[in-house]
C-alpha positions in Angstrom: -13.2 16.9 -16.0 -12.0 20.1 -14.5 -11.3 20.1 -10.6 -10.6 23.3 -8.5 -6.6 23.5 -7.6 -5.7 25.6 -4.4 -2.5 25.9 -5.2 -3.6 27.9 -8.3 -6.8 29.1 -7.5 -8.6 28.2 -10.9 -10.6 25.1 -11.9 -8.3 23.1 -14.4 -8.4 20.0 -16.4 -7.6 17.3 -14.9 -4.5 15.0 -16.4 -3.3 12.4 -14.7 0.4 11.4 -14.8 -0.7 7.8 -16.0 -3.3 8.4 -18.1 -5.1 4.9 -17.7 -4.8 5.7 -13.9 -5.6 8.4 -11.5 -3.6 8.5 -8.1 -5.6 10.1 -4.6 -4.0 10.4 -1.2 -6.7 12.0 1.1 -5.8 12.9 4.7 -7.4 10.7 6.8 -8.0 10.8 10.7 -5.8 10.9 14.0 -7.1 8.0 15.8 -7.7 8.8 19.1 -11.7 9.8 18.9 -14.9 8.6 17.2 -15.3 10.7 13.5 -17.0 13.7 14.0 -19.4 15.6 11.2 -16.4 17.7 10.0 -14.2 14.4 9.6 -17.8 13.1 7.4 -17.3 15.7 5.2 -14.2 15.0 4.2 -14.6 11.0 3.9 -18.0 11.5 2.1 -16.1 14.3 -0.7 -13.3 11.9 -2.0 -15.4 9.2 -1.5 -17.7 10.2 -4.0 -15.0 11.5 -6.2 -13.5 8.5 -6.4 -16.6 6.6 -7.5 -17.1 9.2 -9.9 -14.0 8.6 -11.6 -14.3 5.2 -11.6 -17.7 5.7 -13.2 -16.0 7.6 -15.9 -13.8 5.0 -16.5 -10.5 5.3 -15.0 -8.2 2.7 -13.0 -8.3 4.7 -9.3 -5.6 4.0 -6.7 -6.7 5.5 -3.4 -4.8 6.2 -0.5 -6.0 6.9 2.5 -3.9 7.3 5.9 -4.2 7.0 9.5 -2.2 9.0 12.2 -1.3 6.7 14.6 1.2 8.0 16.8 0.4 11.8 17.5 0.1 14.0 20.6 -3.8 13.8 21.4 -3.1 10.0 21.0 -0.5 9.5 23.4 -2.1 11.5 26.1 -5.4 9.8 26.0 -3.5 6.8 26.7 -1.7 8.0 29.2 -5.0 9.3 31.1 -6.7 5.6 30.2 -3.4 4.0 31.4 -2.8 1.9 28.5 -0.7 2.3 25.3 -0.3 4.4 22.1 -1.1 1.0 19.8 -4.3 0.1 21.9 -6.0 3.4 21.5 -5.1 4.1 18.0 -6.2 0.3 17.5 -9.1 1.1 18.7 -9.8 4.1 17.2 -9.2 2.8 13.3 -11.9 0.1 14.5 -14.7 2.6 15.6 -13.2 4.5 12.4 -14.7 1.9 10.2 -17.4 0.7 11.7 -18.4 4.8 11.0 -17.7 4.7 7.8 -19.0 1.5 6.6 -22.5 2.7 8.1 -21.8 6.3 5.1 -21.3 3.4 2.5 -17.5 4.6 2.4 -15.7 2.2 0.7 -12.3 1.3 2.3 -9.1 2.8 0.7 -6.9 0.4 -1.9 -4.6 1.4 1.0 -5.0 2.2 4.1 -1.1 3.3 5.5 -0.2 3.8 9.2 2.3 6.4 10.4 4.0 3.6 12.2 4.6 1.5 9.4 6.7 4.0 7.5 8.9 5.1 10.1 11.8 3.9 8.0 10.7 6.1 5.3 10.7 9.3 7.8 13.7 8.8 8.7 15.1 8.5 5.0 13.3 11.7 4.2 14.5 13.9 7.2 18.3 12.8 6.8 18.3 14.0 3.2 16.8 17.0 4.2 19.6 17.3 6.9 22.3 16.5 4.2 20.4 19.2 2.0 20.3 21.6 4.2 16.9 22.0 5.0 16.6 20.4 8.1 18.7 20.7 11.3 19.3 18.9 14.9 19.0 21.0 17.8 20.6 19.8 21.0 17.9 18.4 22.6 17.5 16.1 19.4 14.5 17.2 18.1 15.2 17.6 14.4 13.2 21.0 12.3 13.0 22.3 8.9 14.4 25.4 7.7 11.7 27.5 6.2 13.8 29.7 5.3 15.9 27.5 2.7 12.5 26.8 0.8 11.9 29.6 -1.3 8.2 28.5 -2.3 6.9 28.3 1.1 3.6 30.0 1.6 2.7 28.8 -2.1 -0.3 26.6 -0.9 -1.9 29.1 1.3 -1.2 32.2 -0.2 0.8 33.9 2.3 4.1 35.5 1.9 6.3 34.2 4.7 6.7 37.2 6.4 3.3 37.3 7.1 3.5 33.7 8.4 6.4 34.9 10.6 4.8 38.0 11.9 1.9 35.3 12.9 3.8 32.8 14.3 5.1 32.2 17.7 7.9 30.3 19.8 6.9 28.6 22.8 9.2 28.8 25.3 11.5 25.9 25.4 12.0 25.6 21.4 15.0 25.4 19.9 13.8 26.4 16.4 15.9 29.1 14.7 12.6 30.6 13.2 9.2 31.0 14.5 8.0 29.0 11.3 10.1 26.1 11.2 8.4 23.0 12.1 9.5 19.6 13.6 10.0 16.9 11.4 11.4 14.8 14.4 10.2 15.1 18.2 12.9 13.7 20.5 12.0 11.1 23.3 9.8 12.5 26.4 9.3 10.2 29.2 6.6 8.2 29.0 6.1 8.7 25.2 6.6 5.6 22.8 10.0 6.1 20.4 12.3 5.1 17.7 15.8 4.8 17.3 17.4 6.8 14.2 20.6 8.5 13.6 18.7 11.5 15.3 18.2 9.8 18.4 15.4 8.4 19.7 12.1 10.1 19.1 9.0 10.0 16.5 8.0 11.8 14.0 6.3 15.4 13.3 3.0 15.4 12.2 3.7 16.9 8.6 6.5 14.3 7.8 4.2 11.2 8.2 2.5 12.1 5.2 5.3 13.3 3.1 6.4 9.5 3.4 3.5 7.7 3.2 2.7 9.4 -0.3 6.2 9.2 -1.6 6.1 5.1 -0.1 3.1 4.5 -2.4 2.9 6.4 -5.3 6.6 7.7 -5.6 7.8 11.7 -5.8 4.3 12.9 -7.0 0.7 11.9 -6.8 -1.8 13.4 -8.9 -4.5 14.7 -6.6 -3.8 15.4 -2.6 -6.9 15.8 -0.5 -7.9 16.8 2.2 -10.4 19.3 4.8 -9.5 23.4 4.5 -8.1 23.5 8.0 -5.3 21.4 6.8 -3.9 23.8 4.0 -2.0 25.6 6.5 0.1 24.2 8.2 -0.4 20.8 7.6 -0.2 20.3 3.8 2.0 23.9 3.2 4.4 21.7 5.4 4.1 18.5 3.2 4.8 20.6 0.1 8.2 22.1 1.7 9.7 19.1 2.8 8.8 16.8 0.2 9.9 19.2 -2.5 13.2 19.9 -0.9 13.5 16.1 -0.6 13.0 15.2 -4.1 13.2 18.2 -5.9 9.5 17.3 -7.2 6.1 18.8 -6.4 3.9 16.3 -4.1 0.7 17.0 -5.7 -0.3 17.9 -9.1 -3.9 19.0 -7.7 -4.6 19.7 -4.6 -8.2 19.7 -3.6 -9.8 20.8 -0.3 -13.7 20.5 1.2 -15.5 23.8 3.1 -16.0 23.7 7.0 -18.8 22.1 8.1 -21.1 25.1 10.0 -23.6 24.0 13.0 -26.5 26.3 13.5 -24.4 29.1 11.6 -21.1 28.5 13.5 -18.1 26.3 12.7 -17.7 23.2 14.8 -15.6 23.1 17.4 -15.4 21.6 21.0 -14.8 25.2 22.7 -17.9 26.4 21.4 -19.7 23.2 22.5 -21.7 22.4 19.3 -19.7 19.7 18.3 -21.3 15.9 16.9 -19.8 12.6 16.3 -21.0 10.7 13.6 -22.1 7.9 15.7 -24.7 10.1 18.0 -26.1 11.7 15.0 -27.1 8.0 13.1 -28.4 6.6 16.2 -30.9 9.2 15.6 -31.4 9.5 12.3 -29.6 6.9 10.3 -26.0 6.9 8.8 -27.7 7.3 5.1 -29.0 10.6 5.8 -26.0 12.2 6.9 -24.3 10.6 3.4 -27.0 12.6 1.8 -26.6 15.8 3.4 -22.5 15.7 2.5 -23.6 15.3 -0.8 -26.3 17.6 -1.4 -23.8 21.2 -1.2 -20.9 21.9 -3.4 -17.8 20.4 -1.7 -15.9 23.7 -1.5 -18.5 25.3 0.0 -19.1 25.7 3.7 -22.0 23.1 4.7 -24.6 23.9 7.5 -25.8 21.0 9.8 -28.4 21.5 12.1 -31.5 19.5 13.1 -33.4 20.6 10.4 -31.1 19.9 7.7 -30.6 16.0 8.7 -34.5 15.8 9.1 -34.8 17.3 5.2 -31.9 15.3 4.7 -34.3 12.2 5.5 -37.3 13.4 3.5 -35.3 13.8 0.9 -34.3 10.2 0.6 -37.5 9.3 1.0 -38.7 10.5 -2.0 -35.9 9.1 -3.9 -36.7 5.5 -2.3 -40.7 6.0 -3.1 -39.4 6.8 -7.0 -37.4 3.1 -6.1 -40.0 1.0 -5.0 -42.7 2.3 -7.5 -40.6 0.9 -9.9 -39.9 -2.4 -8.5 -43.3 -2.6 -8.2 -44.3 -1.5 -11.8 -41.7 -3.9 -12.7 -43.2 -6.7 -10.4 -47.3 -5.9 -12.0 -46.9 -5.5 -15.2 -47.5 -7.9 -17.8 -45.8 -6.9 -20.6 -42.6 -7.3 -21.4 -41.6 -4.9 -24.3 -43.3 -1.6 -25.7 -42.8 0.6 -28.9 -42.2 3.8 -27.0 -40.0 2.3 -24.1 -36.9 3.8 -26.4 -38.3 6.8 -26.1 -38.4 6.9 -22.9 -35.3 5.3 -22.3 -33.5 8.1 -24.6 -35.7 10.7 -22.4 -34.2 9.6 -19.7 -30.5 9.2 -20.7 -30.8 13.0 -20.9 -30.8 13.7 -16.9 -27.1 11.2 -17.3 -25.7 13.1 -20.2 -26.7 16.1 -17.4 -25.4 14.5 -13.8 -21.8 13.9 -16.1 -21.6 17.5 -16.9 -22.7 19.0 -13.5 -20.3 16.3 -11.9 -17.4 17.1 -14.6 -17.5 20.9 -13.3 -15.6 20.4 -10.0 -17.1 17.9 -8.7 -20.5 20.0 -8.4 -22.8 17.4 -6.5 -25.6 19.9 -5.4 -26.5 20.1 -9.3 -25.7 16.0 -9.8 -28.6 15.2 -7.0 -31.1 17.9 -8.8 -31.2 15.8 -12.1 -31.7 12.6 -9.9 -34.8 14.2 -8.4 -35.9 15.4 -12.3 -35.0 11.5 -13.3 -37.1 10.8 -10.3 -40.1 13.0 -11.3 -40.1 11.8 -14.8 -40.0 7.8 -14.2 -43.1 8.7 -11.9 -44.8 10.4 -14.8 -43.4 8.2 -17.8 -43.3 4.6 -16.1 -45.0 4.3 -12.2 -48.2 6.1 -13.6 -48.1 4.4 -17.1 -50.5 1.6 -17.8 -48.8 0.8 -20.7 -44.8 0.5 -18.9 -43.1 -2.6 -20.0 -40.8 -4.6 -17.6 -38.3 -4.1 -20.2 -38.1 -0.2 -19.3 -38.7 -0.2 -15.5 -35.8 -2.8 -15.5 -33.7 0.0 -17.9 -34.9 2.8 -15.6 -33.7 1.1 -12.1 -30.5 0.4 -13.5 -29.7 4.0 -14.5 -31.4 5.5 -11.1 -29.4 3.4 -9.1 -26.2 3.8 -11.2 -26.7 7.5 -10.8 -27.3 7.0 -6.9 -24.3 5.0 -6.7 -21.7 7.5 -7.9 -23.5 9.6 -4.9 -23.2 6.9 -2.4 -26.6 7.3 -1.6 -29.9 4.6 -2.1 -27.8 1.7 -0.6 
C-alpha cells in the first residue's frame, strides 16, 4: 500500500516498524462542543483506513485522543458555572453518541490529556535540561524554536517566514515570536497542576507529544490528523518530541482536505457552520458516512444540501442491490448451479479492483465506484437470473457487504 506523507510530499510504501502490526494515533477532538462536519471528516478518514488495514490483514493499534483541559473548555465552564471535568465529560459523551450513529468504531485507546500529566511534565523538564525549553518569570514554561534546526519541516516553511508571520501578544514572555508554550502557568480561576515549574497545565502541542510517546514509545508509524493541524499543531509535536528523544514522532504523517459548504470553508465567522447531530436528524447519520467516503481524503470535500440528499440516493441504490439479494436468496429453490463459479470469479474482479484503488492512498472515491459496478452486475448476473442458486446470492452478500464494511457504509 502506498499512503501520501506530508512531510515528504510523495506517496510511499508503507512499512511499519512491526511488521505484524501497524501503529495510528489520529488527533481527536477538544471536548467542549458537539462534532461538527469538518471534525466527521476526520473520524470517518482513519476510520476507514483502519478497517482497511485490518482487512488487509494487519494487527492495528489505534489511538485516538481527547483534549480535555484546553482554553475553549475552561471558559465554557466558566460561563456555565461549573467545572473543566463536567463539560469535557460531557462533551466525550455527546462525542460518542456522534460517532457510534457514523459506525465509527471506538479507538483501542482512547487517552485524555489529563491522565498523562505526569508524562508532560517528564517531557518539558528534559527539554529544559536540553536546552530547548525555558521558564519565564511568570512560570509559564516555552520552547526554543530556534535550538530545533528542522523546524518548519512539516509545513514547508523556512522559519523565517514563520517569524516574519508570527506575532507576540502583549504580555508574553517568549524570547521569539515562534516559540510556543509547552506549560501555561496558573490563572485564577483555571484548574492546575503542581510540577517543578509551578503550578499550571499544559500547552496544547505537548499533550500529544506525551500521549503518543505513553502508548506507543519514541515513534509511531502513522500520525493523523485534519490539514489545519499541520501548522502549528503537529510542526509543534515534531519539535518537541524530537528534541526530547532524539527520534522522529511519526514515520507517516497523513492529513484529510477541509471540508467546503456551498463553496466556502466552514467556519463559525462566516456562519455556515453544521454539527453532526443537526445534520442526521435530517437526514440520517449513514448518509453523511457516505458522503466522507465518496471524495478522495486529501481532497477538499463540498457539503451542501444537495450533496447529503445524493448522498442518500446513493445508498439507496446500494441497499435495493441488498435486499434483491436477500430476496433471491430467500425465492429460489435451488441450491447449487454450474455457472455460479463463474459468476463468483466475475465478481471477485470488482475486489481484486476496490484493493488496488484502496492500496493507492487510500483512494475511496474509486473504492465506492467498483461497489456500484459489483452492484450493477449482481442485478444483471443474480437478482434478474432465474436460474441464481442460494449458493451464489449467499457468495455475493458476503463479498458486497465485506466490501461495504471496509467503507463503513450498509450497516
Amino acid at each position: 500500500m502506498k499512503i501520501y506523507n506530508s512531510m515528504t510530499k510523495q506517496k510511499e510504501d508503507l512499512k511499519p516498524i512491526d511488521p505484524s502490526e501497524i501503529n495510528i494515533y489520529a488527533c481527536g477532538p477538544t471536548v467542549y462542543n458537539l462534532m461538527h462536519i469538518g471534525n466527521a471528516r476526520q473520524v470517518c478518514v482513519f476510520d476507514i483506513l483502519r478497517r482497511y488495514l485490518l482487512f488487509r490483514g494487519y494487527n492495528v493499534r489505534y489511538a485516538q485522543n481527547f483534549t480535555d483541559v484546553d482554553d475553549k473548555i475552561i471558559n465554557k465552564a466558566n460561563d456555565e458555572k461549573t467545572s473543566f471535568t463536567d463539560i469535557s465529560n460531557r462533551y466525550i459523551n455527546e462525542y460518542f453518541t456522534d460517532a457510534h450513529g457514523l459506525n465509527i468504531m471506538d479507538a483501542d485507546i482512547h487517552p485524555k490529556a489529563t491522565e498523562n500529566i505526569d508524562n508532560i511534565i517528564e517531557i518539558i523538564q528534559t527539554l529544559i535540561d536540553k536546552g530547548f525549553a525555558y521558564r519565564t518569570p511568570s512560570g509559564d514554561v516555552y520552547f526554543k524554536t530556534s535550538q530545533y534546526d528542522e523546524y518548519g519541516a512539516l509545513s514547508h516553511q523556512p522559519l523565517d517566514e514563520l517569524k516574519a508571520g508570527a506575532r507576540i501578544v502583549p504580555g508574553d514572555e517568549k524570547q521569539d515570536p515562534v516559540d510556543f508554550a509547552v506549560w501555561k502557568s496558573a490563572k485564577p480561576g483555571e484548574p492546575y497542576w503542581d510540577s517543578p515549574f509551578g503550578k499550571g497545565r499544559p500547552g496544547w502541542h505537548i499533550e500529544c507529544s506525551a500521549m503518543v510517546k505513553n502508548i506507543f514509545g519514541d515513534t509511531v508509524d502513522i500520525h493523523g490528523g485534519g490539514q489545519d493541524l499541520i501548522f502549528p499543531h503537529h510542526e509543534n509535536e515534531i519539535a518537541q518530541s524530537k528534541c526530547c528523544t532524539g527520534k522522529p514522532l511519526a514515520n507517516y504523517w497523513m492529513h484529510n482536505g477541509h471540508v467546503n459548504v456551498d463553496n466556502k470553508k466552514m467556519s463559525k465567522s462566516l456562519g455556515n457552520f453544521f454539527t453532526v447531530r443537526e445534520v442526521a436528524q435530517e437526514y440520517g447519520y449513514e448518509p453523511i458516512r457516505y458522503l466522507m467516503a465518496s471524495s478522495h481524503y486529501r481532497s477538499p470535500m463540498s457539503y451542501s444540501v444537495d450533496c447529503i440528499k445524493q448522498a442518500k440516493a446513493s445508498l439507496e441504490r446500494l441497499y435495493n442491490c441488498l435486499e434483491n439479494l436477500n430476496f433471491k436468496l430467500e425465492k429460489s429453490t435451488i441450491e447449487t448451479a454450474d455457472e455460479d463459479d463463474a459468476i463468483y470469479q466475475n465478481l471477485l474482479k470488482y475486489r481484486d479492483k476496490f484493493i488496488v484503488s484502496m492500496d493507492d492512498d487510500l483512494n475511496t472515491a474509486d473504492g465506492i465506484s467498483h461497489l456500484f459496478d459489483m452492484a450493477r452486475d449482481i442485478n444483471t448476473n443474480i437478482c434478474s437470473n432465474p436460474g441464481a442458486s442460494k449458493n451464489i446470492c449467499k457468495k455475493a452478500i458476503e463479498l458486497f457487504t465485506e466490501i461495504a464494511g471496509v467503507l463503513g457504509i450498509l450497516y
